[in-house]
N, C-alpha and C positions, 0 to 999 in steps of 0.2 A: 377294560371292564365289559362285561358281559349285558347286553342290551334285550332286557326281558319285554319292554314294550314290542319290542321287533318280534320274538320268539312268539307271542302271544301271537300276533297277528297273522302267524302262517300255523295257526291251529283251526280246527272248525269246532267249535264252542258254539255245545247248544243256548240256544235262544230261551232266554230267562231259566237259566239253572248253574247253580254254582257245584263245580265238579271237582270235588273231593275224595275221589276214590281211582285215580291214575295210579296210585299202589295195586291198585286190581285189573284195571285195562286203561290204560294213555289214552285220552282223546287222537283222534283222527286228523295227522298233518294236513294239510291242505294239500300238497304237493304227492300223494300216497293214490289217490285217483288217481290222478293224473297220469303218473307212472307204472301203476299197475294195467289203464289202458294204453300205454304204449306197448306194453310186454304182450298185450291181449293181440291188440290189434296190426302193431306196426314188426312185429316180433313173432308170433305163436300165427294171427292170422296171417303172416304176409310170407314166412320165411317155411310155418313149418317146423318140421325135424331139424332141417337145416340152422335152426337157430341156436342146436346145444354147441355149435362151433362160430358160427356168423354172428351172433349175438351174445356171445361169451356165458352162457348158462352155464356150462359144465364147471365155470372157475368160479361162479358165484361164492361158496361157500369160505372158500380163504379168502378171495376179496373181499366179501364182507367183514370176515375177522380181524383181516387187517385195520377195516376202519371203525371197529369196536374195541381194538388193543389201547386206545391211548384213552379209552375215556373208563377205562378197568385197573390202569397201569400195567400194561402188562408188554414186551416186547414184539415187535415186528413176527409174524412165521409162527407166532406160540399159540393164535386163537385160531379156531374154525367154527363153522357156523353150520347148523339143520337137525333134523328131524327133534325131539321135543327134550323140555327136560328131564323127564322120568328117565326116557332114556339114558340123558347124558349125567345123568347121577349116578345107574346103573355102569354106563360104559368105565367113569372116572374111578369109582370105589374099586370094581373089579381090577382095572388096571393097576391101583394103586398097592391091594392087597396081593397081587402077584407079585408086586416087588419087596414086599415080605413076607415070605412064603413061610418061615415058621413062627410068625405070629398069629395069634387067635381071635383079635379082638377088637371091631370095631366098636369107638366108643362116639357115644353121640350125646344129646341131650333131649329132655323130653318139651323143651320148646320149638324147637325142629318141625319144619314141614311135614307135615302126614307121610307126604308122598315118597318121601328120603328117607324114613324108616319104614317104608312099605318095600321100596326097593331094597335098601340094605339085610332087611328079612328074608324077603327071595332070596337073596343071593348066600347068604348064608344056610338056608334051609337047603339049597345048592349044594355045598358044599359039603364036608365031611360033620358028624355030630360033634363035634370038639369046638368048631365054631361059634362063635358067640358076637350076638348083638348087645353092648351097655350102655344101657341110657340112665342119663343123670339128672339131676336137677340145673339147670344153667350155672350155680354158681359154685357147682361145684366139680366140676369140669378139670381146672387146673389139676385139683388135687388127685381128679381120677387118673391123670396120666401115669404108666406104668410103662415099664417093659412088658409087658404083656401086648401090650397096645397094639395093631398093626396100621390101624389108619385112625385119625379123628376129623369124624363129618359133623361139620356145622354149618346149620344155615347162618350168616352174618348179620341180618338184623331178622329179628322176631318177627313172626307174618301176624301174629296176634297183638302186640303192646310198642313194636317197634324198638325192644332193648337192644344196644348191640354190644358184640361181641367184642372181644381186644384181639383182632388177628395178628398183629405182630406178637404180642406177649403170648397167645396162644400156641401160634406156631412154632415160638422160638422155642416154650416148654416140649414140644410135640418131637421136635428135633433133637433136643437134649435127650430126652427117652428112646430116640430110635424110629419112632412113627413119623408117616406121613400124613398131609391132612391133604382135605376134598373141602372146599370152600362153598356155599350156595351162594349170589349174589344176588338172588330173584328179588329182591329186595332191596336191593346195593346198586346194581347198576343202573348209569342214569340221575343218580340220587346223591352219591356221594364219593369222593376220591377212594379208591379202594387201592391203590399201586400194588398189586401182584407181586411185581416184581420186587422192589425194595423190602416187604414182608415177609419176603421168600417163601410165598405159597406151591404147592405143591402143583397140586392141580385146582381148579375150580371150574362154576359151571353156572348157568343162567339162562333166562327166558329172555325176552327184548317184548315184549305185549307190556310192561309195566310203565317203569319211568323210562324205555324206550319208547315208549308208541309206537311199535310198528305193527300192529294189530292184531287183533284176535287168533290164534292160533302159532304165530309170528316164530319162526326158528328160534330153538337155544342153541346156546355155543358154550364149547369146552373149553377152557384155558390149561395147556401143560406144561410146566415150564421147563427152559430150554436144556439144563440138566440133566434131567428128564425124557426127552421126546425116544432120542435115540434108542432107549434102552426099556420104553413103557411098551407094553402089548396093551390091544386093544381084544377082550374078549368074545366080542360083535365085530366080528370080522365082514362086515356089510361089503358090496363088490367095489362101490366109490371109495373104498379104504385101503384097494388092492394097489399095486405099485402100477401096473399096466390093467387096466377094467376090460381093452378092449381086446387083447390079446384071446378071451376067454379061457385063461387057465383052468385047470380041474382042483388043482393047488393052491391057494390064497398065501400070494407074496405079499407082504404090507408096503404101503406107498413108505418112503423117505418121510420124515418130517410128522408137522400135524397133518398132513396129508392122510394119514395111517387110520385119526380118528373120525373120517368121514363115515357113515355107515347107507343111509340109503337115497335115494334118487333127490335131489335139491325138487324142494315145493317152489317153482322160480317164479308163481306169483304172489306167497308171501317173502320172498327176497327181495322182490320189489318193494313191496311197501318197504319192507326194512330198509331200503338204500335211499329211501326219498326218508323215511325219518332220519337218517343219519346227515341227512345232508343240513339238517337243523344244528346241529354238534358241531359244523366246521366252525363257527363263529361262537362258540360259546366254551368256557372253563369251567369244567365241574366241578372247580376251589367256588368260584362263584354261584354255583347253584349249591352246593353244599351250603355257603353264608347267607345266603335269599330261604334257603330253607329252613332256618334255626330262624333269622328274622320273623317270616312267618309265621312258625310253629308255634315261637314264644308270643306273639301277638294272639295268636288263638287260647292258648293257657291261657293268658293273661284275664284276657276277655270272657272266658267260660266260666273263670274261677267266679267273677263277679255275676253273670248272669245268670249262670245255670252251677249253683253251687251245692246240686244234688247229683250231681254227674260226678263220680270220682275218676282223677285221674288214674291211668295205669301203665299208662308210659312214665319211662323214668323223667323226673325233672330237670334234668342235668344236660343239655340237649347237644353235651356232647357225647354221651351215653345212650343214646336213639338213634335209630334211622330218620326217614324222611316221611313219618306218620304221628298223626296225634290219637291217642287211645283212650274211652274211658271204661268203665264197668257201669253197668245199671240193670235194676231188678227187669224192665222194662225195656230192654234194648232191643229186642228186632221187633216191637208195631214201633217204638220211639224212630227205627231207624226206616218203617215204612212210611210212616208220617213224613217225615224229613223229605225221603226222593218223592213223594204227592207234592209237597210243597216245594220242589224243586230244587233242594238240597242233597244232592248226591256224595254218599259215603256208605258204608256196608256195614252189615252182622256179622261178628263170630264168636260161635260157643264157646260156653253160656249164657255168656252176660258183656260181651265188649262190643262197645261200637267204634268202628274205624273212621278219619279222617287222612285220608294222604294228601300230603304237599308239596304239589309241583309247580315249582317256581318259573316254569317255561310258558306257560299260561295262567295260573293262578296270580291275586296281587293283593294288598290290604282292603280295598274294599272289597273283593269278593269274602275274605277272613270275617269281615264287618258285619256285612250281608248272611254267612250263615250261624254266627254265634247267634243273632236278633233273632233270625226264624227258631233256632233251637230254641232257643229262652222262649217265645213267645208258646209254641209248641208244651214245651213242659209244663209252664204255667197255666195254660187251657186245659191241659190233660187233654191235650184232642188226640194222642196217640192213643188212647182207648177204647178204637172203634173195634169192631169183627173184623170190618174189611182190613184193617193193617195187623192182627194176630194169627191173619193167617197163611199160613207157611207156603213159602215158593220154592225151586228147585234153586234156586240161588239166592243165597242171601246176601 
């Protein structure tokens, strides 16, 4: 079993605030300093240039993936890791739609990440006018699957209410019809067993800043599975993607492998953090954080219903039907939710009206669950979210 007082204690958790928004940024491993100044100083300042071979930078990026493959499910050689995720939505969808070349039709839904139909848009505006971006309603997805179809992008759980998906039952539809899918886990990994591979996902893709904590800016990584690799192009042909980088071809050969979907120079001091937050994952099953997290979750339901029973839920109740977040709706939700981080309750805004809680079970525990239902309830019932200073609007909510 998985030992969450342990996990706790190699976090750094600020001093008197309960931190409910690691669905947004992960608290800061303790070990993440540490290792980013070795990279600074015993690495960048002591080696140099010489470090992209002496100190194995140049490999970072599949090392990494390697050790993000088992907590995504996904095989050995099938994940790579850097530059961000817009990118790696863009690079996975492209890829994917070239291997149906006469299909027209990426189909999405309109609970999806901004960002993932911002990109799917480019690229089909890219593309010839015959192309088509269809977005649906979430629950009606199944039904849109067609021959028509060429890829189906989902993000897996909801960045708004935390609903998730049914990736197996989706995919399996997806395949039955012909289409491929593009999985998002921005939200999934870290959080909950996703097995790639048993689902027979296609390709997928992700941040590591969330329920990875490896901080603010932190690489994403693309999963393609192994069926696949051989036979995907990568349309960002970035020069780390090339088979020999150093040769300086005038020609771009693609590397073997996920090698191919590398695209620009590894950021190798946030790989650093990433590698010291990974290092928190050797001793821990994301079956077991999945179940600490339903624990959780339903402790906080539970507790909200009774306290604050003007707050409606908007995640599903069903908490095998959510991610690793609790959601509600209110007329009041961003001074509600400025009040809360004053009083040192950390969770976030999103439009219109929902306020987020994420639950990570690597440092979060029942009393901190305890701790911010009290201050909400207290909060509501004062109506002290009704000041100026919490209605007015920040660059981040």
């Amino acid at each position: 079993m998985s030992n969450f007082d342990k996990t706790r204690e190699q976090f750094v958790i600020p001093e008197g605030q309960v931190y409910l928004v690691g669905n947004s940024l992960g608290l800061m491993p303790k070990g993440a300093a540490k290792r980013v100044l070795h990279t600074i100083e015993a690495e960048w300042g002591t080696m140099a240039v010489k470090a992209w071979n002496n100190a194995g930078w140049m490999d970072q990026p599949d090392k990494l993936g390697n050790r993000l493959a088992p907590i995504i499910g996904a095989a050995a050689d099938t994940v790579t890791t850097g530059d961000t995720l817009s990118i790696k939505v863009f690079q996975a969808l492209s890829s994917a739609m070239a291997l149906r070349p006469k299909r027209r039709v990426i189909l999405s839904d309109n609970g999806n990440f901004p960002t993932d139909l911002y990109m799917a848009g480019g690229l089909v505006n890219l593309l010839d006018s015959d192309y088509e971006l269809r977005v649906v309603n979430p629950e009606e997805v199944m039904d849109a699957l067609d021959e028509d179809v060429a890829v189906l992008m989902l993000t897996q759980v909801d960045y708004r209410t935390g609903r998730l998906h049914d990736m197996k039952a989706l995919t399996k539809r997806a395949h039955d019809v012909g289409a491929l899918t593009v999985w998002d886990l921005a939200h999934t990994a870290g959080a909950m067993a996703t097995d790639l591979a048993s689902n027979n996902a296609d390709f997928a893709i992700g941040c590591t800043y969330k329920f990875l904590n490896a901080g603010p800016g932190s690489p994403a990584f693309i999963y393609v599975a192994p069926h696949l690799i051989e036979t995907a192009s990568s349309a960002l042909s970035g020069w780390l993607g090339h088979a020999q980088p150093f040769a300086f071809e005038p020609a771009y050969q693609p590397a073997v492998g996920i090698r191919k979907f590398r695209v620009g120079t590894p950021s190798v001091l946030a790989m650093a953090s990433l590698d010291a937050a990974l290092d928190i994952w050797d001793d821990i099953d994301i079956n077991d954080v999945r179940a600490r997290s339903i624990e959780l979750s339903e402790l906080f339901i539970t507790e909200m219903a009774k306290g604050c029973p003007s707050l409606t839920l908007a995640s599903p109740s069903d908490p095998h039907k959510r991610g690793s977040q609790v959601s509600f709706t209110c007329d009041y939700g961003y001074p509600l939710m400025q009040a809360l981080i004053a009083d040192g309750v950390l969770g976030d805004f999103r439009a219109p009206d929902i306020v987020r809680f994420g639950i990570t079970p690597l440092y979060l525990n029942e009393g901190d669950i305890l701790q911010a239902v009290e201050q909400i309830r207290q909060i509501v019932d004062a109506k002290s979210w009704d000041k100026a200073e919490f209605h007015a609007r920040k660059a981040v909510t």
